[in-house]
Rosetta silent file (secondary structure, phi, psi, omega in degrees, C-alpha in Angstrom):
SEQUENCE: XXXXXXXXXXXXXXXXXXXXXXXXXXXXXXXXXXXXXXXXXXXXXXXXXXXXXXXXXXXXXXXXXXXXXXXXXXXXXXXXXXXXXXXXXXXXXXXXXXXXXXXXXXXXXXXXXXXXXXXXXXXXXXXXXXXXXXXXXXXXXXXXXXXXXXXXXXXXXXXXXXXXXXXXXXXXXXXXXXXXXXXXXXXXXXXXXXXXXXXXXXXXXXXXXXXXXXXXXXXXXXXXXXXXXXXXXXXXXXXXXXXXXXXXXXXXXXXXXXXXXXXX
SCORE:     score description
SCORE:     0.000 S_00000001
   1 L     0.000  -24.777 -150.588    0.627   20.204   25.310 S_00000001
   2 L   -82.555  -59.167 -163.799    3.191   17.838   26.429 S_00000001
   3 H   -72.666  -51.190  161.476    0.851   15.525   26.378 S_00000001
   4 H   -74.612    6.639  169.661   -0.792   15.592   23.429 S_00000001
   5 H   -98.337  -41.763 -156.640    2.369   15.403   21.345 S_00000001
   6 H   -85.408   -4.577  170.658    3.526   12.533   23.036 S_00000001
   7 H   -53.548  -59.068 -166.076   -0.150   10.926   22.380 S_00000001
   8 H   -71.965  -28.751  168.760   -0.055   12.046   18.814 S_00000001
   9 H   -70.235  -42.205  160.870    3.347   10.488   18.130 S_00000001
  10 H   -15.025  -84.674 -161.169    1.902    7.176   19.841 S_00000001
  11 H   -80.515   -5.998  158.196   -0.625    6.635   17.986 S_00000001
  12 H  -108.224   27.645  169.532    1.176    7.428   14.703 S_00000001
  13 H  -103.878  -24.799  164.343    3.715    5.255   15.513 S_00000001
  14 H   -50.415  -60.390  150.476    0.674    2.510   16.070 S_00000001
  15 H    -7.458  -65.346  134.253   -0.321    3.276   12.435 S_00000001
  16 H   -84.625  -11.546  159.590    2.793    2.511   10.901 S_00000001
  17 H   -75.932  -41.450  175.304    3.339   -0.643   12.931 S_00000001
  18 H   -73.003    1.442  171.176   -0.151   -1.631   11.838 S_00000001
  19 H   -94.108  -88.487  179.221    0.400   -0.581    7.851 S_00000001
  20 H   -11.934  -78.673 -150.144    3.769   -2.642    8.332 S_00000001
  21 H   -51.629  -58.182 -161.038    1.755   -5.606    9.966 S_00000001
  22 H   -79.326    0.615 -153.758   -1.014   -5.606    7.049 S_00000001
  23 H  -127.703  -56.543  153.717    1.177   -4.539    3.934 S_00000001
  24 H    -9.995  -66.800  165.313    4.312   -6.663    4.906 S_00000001
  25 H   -53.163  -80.399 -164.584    2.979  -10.303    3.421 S_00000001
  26 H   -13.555  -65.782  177.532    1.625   -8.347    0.508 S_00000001
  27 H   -81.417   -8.327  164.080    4.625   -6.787   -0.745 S_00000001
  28 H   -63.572  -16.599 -168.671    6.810   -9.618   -0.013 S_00000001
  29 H   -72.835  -73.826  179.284    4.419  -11.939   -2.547 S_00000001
  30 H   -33.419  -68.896 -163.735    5.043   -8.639   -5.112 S_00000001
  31 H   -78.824  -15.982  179.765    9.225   -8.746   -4.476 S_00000001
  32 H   -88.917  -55.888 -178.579    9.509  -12.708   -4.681 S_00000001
  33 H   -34.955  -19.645  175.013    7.228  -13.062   -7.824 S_00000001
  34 L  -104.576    9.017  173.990   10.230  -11.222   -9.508 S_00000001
  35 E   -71.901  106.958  154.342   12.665  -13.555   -7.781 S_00000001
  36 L   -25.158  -16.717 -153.090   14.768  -16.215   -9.821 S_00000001
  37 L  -103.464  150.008  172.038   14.659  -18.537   -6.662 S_00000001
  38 L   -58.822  -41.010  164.083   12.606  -21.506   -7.322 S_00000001
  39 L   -59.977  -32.992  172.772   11.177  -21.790   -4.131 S_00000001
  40 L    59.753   52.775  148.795    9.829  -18.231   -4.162 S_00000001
  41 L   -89.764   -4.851  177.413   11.035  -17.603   -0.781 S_00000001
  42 L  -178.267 -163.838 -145.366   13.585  -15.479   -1.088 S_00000001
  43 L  -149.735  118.031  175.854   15.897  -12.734   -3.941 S_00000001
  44 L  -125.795  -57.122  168.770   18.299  -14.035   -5.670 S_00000001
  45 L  -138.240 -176.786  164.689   18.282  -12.192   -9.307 S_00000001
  46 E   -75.114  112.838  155.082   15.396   -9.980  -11.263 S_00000001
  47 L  -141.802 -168.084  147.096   13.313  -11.717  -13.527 S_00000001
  48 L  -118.351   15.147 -159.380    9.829  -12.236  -15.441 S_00000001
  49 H   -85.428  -12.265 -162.240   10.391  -15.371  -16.340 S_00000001
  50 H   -96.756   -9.584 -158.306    7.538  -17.130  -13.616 S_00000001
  51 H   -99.149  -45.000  174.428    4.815  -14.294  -15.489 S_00000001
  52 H   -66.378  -40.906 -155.103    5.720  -15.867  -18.870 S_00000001
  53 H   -73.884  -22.774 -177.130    5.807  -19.135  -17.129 S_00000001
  54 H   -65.352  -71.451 -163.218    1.915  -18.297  -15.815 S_00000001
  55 L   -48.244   -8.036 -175.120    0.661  -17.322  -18.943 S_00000001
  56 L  -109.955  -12.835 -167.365    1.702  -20.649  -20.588 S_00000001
  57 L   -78.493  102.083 -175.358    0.403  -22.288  -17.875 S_00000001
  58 H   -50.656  -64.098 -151.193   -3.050  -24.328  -19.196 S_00000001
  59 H   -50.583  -38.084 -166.446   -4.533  -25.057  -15.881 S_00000001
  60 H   -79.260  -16.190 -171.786   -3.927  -21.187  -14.760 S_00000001
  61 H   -92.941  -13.521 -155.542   -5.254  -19.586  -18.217 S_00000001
  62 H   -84.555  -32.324 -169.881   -8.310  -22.165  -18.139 S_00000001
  63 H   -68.825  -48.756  170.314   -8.871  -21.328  -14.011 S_00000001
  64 H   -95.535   -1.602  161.781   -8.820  -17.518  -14.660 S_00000001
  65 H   -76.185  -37.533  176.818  -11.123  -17.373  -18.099 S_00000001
  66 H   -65.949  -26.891  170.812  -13.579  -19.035  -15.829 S_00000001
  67 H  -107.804   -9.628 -178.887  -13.335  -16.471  -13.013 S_00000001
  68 H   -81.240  -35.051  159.056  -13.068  -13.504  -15.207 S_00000001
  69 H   -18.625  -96.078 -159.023  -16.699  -15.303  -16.998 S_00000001
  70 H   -36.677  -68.572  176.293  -18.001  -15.411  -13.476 S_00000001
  71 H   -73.651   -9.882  145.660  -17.460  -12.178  -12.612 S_00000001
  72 H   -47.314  -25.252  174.869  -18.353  -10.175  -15.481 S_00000001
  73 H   -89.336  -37.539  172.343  -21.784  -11.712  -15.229 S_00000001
  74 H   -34.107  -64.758 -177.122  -21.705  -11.418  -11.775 S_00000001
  75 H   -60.036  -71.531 -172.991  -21.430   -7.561  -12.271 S_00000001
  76 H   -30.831  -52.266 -157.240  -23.884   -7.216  -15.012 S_00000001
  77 H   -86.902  -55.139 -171.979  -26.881   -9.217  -13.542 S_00000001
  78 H   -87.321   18.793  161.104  -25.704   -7.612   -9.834 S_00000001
  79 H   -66.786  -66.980  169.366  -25.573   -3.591  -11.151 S_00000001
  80 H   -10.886  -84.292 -126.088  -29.197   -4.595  -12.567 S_00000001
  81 H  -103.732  -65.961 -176.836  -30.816   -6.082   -9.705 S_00000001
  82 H   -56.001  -22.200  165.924  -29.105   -3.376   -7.424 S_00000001
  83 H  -121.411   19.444  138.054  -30.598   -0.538   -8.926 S_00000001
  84 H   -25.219  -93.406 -151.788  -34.011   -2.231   -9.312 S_00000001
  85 H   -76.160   12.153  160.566  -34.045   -2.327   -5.958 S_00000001
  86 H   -73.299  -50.147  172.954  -32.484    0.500   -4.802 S_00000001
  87 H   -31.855  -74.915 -175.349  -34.844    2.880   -6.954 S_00000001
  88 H   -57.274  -32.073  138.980  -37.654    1.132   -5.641 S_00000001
  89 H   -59.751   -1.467  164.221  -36.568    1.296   -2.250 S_00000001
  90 H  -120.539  -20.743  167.884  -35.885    5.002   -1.652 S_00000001
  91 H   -79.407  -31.394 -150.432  -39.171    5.924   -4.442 S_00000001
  92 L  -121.546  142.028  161.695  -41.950    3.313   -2.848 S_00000001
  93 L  -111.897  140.957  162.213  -43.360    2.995    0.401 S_00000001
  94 L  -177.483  176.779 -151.565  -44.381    0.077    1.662 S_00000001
  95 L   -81.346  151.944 -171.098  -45.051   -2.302    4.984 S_00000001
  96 L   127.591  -55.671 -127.468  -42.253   -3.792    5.346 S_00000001
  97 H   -88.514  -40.696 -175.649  -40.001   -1.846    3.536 S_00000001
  98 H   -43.381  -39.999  179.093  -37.218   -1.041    6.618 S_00000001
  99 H   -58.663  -77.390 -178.110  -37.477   -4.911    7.301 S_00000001
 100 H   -36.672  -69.622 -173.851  -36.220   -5.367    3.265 S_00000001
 101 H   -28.272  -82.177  174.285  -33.939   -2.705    3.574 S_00000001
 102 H   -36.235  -71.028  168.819  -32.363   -3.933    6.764 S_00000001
 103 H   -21.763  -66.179 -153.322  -32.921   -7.777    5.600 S_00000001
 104 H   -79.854   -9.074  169.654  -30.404   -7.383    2.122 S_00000001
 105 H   -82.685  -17.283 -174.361  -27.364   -6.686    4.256 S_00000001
 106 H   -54.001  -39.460  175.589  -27.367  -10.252    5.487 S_00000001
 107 H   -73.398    8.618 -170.634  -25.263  -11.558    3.156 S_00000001
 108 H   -96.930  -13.768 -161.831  -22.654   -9.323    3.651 S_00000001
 109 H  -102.659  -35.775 -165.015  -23.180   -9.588    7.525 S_00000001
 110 L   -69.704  149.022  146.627  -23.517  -14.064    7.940 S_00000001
 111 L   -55.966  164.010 -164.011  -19.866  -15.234    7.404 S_00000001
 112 H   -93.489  -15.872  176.226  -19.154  -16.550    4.462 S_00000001
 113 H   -83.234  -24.943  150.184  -18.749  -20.127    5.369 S_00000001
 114 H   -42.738  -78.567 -168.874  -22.448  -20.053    6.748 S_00000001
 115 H   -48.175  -28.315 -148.328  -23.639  -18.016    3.598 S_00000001
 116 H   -87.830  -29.460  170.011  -21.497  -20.720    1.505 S_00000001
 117 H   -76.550  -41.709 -167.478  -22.846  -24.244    3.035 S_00000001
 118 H   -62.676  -55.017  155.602  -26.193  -22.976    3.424 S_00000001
 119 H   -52.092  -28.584  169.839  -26.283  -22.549   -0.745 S_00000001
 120 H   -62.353  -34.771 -163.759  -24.662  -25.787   -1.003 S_00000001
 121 H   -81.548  -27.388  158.855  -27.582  -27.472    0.906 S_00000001
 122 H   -97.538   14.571  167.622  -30.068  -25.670   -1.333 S_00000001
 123 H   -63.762  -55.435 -135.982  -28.780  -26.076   -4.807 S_00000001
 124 H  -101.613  -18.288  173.426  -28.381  -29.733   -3.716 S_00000001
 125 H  -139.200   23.864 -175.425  -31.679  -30.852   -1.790 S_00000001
 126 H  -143.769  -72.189  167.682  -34.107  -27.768   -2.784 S_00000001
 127 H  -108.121   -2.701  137.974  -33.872  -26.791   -6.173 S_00000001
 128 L    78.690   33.450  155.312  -31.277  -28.998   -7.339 S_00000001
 129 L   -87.647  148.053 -170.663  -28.831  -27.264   -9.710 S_00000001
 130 L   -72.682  116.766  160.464  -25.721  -28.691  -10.810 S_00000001
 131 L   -28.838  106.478  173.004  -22.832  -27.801   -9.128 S_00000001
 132 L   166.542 -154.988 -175.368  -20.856  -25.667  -11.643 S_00000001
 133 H   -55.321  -33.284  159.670  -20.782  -22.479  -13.346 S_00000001
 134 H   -47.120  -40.716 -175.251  -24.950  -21.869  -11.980 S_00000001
 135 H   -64.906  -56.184 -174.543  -24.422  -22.422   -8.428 S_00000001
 136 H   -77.011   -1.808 -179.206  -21.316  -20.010   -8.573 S_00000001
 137 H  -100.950  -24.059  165.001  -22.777  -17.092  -10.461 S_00000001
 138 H   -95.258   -0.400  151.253  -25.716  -17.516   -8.739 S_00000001
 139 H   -54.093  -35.319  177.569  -24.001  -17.613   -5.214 S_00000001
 140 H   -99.315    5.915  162.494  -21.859  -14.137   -6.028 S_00000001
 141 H   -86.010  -49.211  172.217  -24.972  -12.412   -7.120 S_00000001
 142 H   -40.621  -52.841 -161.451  -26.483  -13.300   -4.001 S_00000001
 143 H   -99.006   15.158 -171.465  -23.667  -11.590   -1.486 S_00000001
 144 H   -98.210  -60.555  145.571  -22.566   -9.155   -4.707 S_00000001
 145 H    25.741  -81.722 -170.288  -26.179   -7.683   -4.814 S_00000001
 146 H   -83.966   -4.758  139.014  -26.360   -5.744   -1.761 S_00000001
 147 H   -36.892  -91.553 -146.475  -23.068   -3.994   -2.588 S_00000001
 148 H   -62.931  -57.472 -178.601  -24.791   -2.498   -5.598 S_00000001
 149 H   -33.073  -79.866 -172.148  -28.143   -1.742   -3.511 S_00000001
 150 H   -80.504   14.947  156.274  -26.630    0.424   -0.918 S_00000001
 151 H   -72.120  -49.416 -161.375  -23.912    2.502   -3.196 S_00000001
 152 H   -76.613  -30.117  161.742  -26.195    3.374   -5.179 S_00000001
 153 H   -56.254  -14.022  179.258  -28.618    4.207   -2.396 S_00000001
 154 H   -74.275  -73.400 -175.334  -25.815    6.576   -1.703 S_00000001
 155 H   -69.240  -10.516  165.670  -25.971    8.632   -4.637 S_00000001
 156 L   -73.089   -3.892  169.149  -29.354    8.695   -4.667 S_00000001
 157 L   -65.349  -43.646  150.574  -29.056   10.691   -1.715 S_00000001
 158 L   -69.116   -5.489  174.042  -27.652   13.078   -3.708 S_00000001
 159 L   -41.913  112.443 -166.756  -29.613   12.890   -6.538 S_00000001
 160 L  -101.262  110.123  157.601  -31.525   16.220   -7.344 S_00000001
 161 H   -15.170 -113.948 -174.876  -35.610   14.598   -8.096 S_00000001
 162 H    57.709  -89.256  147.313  -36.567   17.444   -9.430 S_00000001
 163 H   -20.791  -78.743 -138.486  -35.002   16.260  -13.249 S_00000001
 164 H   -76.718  -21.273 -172.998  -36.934   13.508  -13.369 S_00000001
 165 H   -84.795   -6.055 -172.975  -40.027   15.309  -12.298 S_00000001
 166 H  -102.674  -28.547  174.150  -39.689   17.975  -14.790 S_00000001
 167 H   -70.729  -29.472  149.511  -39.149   15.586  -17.324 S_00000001
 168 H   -48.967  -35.071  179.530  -42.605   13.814  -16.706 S_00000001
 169 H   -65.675   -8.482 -168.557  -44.166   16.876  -16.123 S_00000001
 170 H  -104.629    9.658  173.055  -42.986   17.571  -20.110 S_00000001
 171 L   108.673   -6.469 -176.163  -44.553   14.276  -21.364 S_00000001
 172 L   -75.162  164.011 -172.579  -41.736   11.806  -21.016 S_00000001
 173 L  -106.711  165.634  171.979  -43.000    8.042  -19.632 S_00000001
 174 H   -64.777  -35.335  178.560  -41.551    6.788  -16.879 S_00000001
 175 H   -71.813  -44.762  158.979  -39.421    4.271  -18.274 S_00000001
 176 H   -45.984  -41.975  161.392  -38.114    6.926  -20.873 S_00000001
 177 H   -31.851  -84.685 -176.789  -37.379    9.336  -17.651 S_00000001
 178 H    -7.633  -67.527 -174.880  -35.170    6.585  -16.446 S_00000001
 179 H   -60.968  -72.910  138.533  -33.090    5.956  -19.837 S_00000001
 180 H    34.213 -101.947  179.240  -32.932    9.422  -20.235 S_00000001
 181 H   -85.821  -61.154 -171.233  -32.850   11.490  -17.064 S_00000001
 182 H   -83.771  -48.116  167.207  -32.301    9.361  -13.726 S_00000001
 183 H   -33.801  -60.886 -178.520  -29.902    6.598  -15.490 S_00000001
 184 H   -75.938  -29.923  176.443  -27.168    8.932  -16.471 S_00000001
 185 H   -48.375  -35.739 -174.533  -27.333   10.976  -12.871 S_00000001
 186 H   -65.481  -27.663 -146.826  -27.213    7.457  -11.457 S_00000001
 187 H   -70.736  -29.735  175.184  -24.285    6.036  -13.727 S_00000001
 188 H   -69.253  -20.809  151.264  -21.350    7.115  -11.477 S_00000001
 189 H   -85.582    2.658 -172.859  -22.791    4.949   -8.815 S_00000001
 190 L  -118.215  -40.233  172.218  -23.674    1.992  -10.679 S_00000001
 191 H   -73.551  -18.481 -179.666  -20.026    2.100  -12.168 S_00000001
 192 H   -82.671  -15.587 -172.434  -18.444    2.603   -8.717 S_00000001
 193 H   -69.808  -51.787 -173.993  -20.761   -0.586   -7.533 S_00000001
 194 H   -39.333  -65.244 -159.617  -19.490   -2.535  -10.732 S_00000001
 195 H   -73.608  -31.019  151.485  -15.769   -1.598   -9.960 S_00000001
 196 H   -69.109  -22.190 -167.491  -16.291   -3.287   -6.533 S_00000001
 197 H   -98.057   18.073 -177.206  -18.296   -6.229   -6.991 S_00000001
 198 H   -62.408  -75.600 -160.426  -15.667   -6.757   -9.806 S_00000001
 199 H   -82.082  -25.657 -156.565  -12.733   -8.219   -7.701 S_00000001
 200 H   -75.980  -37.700  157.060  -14.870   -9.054   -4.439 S_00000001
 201 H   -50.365  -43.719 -151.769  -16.313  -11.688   -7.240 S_00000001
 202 H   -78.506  -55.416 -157.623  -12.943  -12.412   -8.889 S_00000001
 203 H   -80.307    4.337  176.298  -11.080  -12.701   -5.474 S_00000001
 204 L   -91.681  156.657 -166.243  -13.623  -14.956   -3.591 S_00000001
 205 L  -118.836  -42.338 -167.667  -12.834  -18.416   -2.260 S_00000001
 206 L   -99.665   25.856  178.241  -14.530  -19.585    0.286 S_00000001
 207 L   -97.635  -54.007  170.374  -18.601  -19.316   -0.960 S_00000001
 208 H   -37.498  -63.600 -172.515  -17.190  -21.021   -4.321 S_00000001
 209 H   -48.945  -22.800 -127.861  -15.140  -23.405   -2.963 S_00000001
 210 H  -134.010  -41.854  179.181  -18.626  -24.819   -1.164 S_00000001
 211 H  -144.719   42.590  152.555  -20.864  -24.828   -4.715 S_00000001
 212 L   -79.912  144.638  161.005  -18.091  -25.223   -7.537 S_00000001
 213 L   -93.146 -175.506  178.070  -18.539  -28.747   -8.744 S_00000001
 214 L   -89.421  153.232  169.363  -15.994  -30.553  -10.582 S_00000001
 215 L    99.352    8.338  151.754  -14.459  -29.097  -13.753 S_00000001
 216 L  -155.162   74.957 -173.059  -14.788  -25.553  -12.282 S_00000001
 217 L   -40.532  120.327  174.859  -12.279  -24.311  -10.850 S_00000001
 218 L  -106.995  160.335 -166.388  -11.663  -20.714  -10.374 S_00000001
 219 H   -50.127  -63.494  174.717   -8.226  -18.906  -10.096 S_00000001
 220 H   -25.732  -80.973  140.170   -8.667  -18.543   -6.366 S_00000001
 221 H    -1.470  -77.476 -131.986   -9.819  -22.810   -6.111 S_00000001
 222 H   -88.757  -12.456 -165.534   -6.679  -23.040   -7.997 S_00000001
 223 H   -67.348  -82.231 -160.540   -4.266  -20.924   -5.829 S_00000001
 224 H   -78.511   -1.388  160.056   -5.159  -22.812   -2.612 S_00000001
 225 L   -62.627  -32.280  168.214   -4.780  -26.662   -4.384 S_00000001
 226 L   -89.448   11.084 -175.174   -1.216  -25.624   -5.031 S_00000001
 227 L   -97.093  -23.757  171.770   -0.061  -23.976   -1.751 S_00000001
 228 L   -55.204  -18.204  176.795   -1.069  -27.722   -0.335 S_00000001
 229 L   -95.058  -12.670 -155.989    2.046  -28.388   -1.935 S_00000001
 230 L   133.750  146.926  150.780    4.243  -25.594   -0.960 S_00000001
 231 L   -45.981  125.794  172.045    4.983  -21.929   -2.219 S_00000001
 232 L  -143.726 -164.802 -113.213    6.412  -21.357   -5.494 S_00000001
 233 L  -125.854  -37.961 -177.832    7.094  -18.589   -7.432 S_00000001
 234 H   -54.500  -58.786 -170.634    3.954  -19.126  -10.045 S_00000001
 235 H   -46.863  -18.723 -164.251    1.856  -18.864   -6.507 S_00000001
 236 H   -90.965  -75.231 -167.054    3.593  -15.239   -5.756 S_00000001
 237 H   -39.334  -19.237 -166.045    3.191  -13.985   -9.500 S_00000001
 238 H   -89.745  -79.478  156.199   -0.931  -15.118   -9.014 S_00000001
 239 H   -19.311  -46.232  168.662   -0.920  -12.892   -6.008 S_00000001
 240 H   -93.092    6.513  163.222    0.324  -10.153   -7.342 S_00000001
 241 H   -72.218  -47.531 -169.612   -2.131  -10.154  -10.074 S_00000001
 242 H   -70.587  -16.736  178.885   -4.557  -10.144   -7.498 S_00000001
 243 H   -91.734  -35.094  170.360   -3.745   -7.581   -5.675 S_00000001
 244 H   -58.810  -12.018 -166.062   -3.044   -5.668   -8.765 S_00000001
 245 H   -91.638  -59.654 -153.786   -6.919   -6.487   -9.768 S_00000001
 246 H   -66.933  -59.726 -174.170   -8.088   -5.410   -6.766 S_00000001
 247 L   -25.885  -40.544 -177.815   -5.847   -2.568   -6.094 S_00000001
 248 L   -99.013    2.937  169.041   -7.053   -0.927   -9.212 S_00000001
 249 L   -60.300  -64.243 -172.374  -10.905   -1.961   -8.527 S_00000001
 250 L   -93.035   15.263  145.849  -10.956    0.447   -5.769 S_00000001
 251 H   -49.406  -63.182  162.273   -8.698    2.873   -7.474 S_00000001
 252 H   -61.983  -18.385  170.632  -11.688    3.153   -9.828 S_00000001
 253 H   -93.026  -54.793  167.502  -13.997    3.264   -7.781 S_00000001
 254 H   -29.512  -43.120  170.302  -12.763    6.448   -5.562 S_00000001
 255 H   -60.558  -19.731  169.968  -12.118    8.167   -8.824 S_00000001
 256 H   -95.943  -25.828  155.955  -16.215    7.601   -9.357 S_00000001
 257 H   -50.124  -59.453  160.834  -16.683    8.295   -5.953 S_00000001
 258 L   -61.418  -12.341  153.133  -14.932   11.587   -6.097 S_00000001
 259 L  -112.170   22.453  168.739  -16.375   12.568   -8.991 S_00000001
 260 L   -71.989  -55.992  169.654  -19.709   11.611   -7.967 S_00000001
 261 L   -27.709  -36.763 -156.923  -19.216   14.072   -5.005 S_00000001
 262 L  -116.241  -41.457  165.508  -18.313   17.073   -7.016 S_00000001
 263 L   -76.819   19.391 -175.674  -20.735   16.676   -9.705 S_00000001
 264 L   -97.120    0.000    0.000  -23.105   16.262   -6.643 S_00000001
């Protein structure tokens, strides 16, 4: 017994040094952005004055209409396309299909500087679209995609058939079924995919950075051109938007998870 207390305090003292270790940067970005010092290095008084100072900021309002763009389509086109193919991959058999399955995780599995050169070289010598907003929306549907596949492949686990089969059996079309019947059973998983591939679009850097051209920057892009100069206080407040983006991405999505679960 002895033992296993002094285990169990171990490893929750492991826990909170690693919550420290990962949380630590974070919240310091969060307590300087509201710093007076110039540098945004350190607490001097309380203010809001660098949040007004963002918002006024051209390059930063022009950098973040352009990534909120991106990723709203980015969601739309990869909700779509993920529950094409999930639906069709858990209704149809066919050779192959384990291979596909298996296959649509790569882009989440290559690194991203791999996935992100490899699109540069075929925008640019294969099909030969211009660097700009095409390259980058269609680069975050590619690794956004398979997000959307396998959540939703999730709730379709839970899904009870059945519905859909009694509503064909009563004369409904398939497509009607869908709208109908399988769509709304589906919808808490297609909104929890949405509420993820939201910021994992919004907050990516290095696939962009590889097939933005010039004259389209995204908030991210625009982040790491000023940190070449130094930290400042704008750079904190942009951070803590972002975390605040995200933070409340996957807030939303757990709340669709959990009630996916329970109406499940």
């Amino acid at each position: 017994m002895k033992k296993k207390k002094i285990a169990s305090k171990v490893l929750g003292a492991m826990s909170v040094l690693t919550l420290i270790f990962l949380w630590a940067p974070v919240l310091l970005i969060i307590v300087f952005s509201f710093s007076t010092n110039k540098y945004g290095v350190a607490w001097d008084e309380f203010t809001f004055k660098w949040y007004l100072k963002l918002f006024h900021n051209d390059a930063v309002r022009d950098a973040l209409i352009r990534s909120l763009i991106i990723a709203g389509v980015t969601v739309v086109v990869s909700t779509l396309i993920g529950t094409i193919t999930a639906y069709g991959l858990y209704k149809l058999n066919f050779k192959g299909k384990q291979f596909l399955r298996t296959s649509i995780l790569l882009p989440i599995v290559f690194p991203s500087i791999v996935t992100g050169s490899a699109l540069l070289v075929f925008f640019t010598r294969f099909i030969h679209i211009p660097l700009g907003y095409p390259s980058i929306i269609i680069a975050h549907i590619v690794f956004c995609s398979p997000l959307a596949v396998f959540i939703i492949l999730g709730r379709m686990q839970r899904f009870d058939w059945s519905w859909e089969e009694a509503a064909m059996d009563l004369g409904a079309t398939r497509v009607r079924t869908f709208i109908r019947v399988t769509g709304p059973q589906l919808m808490p998983g297609i909104m929890a995919s949405a509420m993820l591939i939201f910021p994992w679009s919004f907050d990516d850097f290095v696939i962009t950075y590889f097939v933005a051209g010039v004259g389209s920057t995204t908030l991210p892009i625009y982040v790491f051109s000023q940190l070449r100069f130094g930290s400042t206080p704008v750079i904190n407040t942009i951070g803590t938007l972002f975390v605040a983006l995200t933070m409340t991405g996957m807030l939303l999505m757990f709340l669709l998870q959990k009630k996916t679960k329970t109406s499940g």
